[in-house]
C-alpha positions in Angstrom: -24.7 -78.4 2.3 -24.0 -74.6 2.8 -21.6 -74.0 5.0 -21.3 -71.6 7.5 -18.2 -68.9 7.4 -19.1 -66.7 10.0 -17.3 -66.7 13.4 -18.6 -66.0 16.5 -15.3 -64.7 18.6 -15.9 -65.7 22.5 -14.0 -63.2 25.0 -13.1 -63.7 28.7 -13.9 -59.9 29.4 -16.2 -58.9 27.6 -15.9 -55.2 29.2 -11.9 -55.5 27.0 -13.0 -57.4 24.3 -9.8 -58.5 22.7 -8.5 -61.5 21.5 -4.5 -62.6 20.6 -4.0 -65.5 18.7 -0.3 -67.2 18.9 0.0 -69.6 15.3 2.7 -71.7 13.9 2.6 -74.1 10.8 0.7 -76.3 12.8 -1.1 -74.8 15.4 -3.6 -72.0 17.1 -3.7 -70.7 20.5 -6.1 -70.5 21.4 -8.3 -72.8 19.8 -10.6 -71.5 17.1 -11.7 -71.9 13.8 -8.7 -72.0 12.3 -6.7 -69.5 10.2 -6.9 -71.5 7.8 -10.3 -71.9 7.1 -12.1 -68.8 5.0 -14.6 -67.2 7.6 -15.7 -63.3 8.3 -16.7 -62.5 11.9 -17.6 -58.9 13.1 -14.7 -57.8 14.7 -11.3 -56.1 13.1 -8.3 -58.1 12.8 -4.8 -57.1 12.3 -2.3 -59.6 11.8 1.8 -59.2 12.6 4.2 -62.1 11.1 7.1 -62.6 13.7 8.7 -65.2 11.4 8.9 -66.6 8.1 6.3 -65.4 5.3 2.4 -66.2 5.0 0.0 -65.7 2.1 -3.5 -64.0 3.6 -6.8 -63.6 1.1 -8.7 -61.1 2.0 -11.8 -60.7 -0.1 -10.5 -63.0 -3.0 -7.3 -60.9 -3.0 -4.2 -62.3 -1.8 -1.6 -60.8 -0.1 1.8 -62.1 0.7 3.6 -61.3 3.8 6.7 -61.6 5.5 8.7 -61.5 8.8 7.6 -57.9 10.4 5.5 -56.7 8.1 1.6 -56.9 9.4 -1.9 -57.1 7.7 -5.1 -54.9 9.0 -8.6 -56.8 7.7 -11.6 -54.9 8.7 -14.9 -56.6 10.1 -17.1 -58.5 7.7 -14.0 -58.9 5.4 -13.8 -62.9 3.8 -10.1 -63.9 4.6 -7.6 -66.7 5.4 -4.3 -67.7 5.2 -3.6 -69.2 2.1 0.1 -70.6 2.7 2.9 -70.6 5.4 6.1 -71.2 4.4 9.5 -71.5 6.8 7.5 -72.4 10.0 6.1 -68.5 10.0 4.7 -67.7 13.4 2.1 -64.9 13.6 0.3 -62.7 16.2 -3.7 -61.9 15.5 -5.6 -59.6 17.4 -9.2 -59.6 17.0 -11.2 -56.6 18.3 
């Protein structure tokens, strides 16, 4: 079975249609996908790492981060987070 990696973002305004995503080792809010999971959806995404260090792939390339430094992925782009380490949390927006 193929499976599907596009996501379809929902937004509560759609005339500001912006998204924040609050994640920790073991959690997303809001609910979605899942950061961990490779997808692509049509919106940009730029990522910020308040703590600890995470590994994104974007495009088969991956690219280690760590506390304040932050990660731009334009639309259509394969990505996911590959590994957390030290309880990282992040901020996503998704525009």
């Amino acid at each position: 079975m193929e499976q599907n990696l596009h996501e379809t973002n929902k937004y509560e305004d759609t005339l500001f249609p912006i998204g924040m995503y609050q994640i920790t080792k073991d959690n997303c809010i809001p609910k979605g996908r899942g950061y961990r999971n490779l997808h692509w959806h049509e919106e940009l995404q730029y990522v910020l790492v308040l703590s600890g260090n995470v590994i994104f792939q974007v495009n088969g390339c991956d690219y280690p981060l760590e506390h304040g430094e932050a990660l731009f992925i334009n639309k259509g782009a394969l990505h996911m987070s590959s590994e957390m380490r030290f309880f990282p949390k992040l901020v996503e927006f998704v525009s």
